[in-house]
N, C-alpha and C positions, 0 to 999 in steps of 0.2 A: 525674443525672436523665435518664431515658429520653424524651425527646421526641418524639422518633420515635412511641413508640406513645402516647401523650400526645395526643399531635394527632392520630392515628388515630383514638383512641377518643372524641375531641371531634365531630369531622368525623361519625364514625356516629352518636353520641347526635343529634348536632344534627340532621342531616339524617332521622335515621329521627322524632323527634318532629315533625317538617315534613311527614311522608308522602312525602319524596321522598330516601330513600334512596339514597347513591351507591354504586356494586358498588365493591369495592375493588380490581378490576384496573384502575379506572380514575384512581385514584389511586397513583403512588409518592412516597415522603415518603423524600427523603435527608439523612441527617447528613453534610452534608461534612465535618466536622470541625475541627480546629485545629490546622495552621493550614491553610490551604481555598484551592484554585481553583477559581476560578467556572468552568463551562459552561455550553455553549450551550443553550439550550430545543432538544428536539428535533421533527423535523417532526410537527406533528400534537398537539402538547402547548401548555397554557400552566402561568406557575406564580404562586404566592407564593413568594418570598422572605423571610427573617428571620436577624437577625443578631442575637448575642449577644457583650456582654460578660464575661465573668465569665460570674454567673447570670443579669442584666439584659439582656433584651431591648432592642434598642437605637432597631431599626428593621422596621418589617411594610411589606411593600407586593407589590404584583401587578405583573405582565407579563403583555397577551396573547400571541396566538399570532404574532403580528407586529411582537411589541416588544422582538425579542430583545438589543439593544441596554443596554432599561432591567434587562433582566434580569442577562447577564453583565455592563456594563462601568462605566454610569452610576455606580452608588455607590461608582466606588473613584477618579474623578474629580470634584472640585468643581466645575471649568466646564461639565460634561457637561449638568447641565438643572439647572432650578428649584431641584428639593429632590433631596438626595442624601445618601447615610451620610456621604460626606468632608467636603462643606461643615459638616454638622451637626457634626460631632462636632473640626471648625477653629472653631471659633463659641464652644462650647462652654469654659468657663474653670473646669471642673472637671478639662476634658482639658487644660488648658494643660500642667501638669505633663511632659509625655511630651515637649515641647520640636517639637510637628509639624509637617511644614512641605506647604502645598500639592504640592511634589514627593516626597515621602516619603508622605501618609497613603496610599494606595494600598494600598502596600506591609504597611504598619503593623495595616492593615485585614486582608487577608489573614494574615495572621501572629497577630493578636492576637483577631480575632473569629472567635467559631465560627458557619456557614451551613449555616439547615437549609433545604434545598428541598422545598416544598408541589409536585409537576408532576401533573396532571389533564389528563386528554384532553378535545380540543378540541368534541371530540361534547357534552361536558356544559354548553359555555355560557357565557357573561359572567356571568349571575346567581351562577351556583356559584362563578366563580372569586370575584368582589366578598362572597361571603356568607363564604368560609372567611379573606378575608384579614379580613373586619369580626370574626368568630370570635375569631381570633387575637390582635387589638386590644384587643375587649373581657377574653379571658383573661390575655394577658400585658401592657398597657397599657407597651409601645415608649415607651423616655424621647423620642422624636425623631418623636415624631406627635402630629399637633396643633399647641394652642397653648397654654400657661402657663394664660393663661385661662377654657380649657376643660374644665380637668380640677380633681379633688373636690381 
């Protein structure tokens, strides 16, 4: 599956039916691939993040442009904040199987998940970046957003 243009052609439909069309130099959409090292947001950029398993989306979420932190390093740490891909997917008793251990999923993360990066320059705003990560939600509904109880 080509994601990459997937969410491009998402990102235009949606926004040009809105009347607020984003030019596409101001978006790049990277497949890091699998297995992936995170980088850093660069100056002047923010992003969405998304992580797959397999074909299953796992997790969506944003970084501004000052939150470089939650961008590269939060979700391959558990303790790192609140909510995060490692804690979720240690919680998780479908993953028990894999045998993961707080110092391991990290690692495990990187190697077994594929990371496509949404980066949008900073000129287009918090609303843009919050519309394409809810975009993304709605499309591919992330096993690890949300709550049990809120989904059909």
């Amino acid at each position: 599956m080509n994601y990459v243009n997937e969410i491009r052609n998402a990102i235009n439909s949606v926004t040009e039916t809105l009347g607020k069309q984003i030019d596409d130099s101001k978006i790049n959409i990277v497949d890091c691939g699998l297995p992936h090292l995170p980088t850093p947001l660069a100056p002047g950029t923010m992003g969405v993040y998304a992580f797959l398993y397999g074909d299953r989306f796992l997790k969506i979420g944003k970084a501004g442009p000052n939150s470089n932190a939650r961008f590269q390093s939060h979700h391959y740490n558990p303790h790192s904040s609140q909510s995060n891909l490692a804690k979720s997917i240690l919680r998780d008793m479908e993953m028990a199987q894999f045998g993961l251990t707080e110092n391991g999923i990290g690692s495990w993360i990187k190697a077994n998940c594929r990371r496509i990066d949404i980066l949008l320059d900073q000129s287009l705003g918090y609303f843009a970046l919050e519309l394409v990560e809810a975009m993304l939600h709605f499309i591919y509904e992330p096993k690890y957003e949300g709550f049990n109880s809120q989904r059909n």
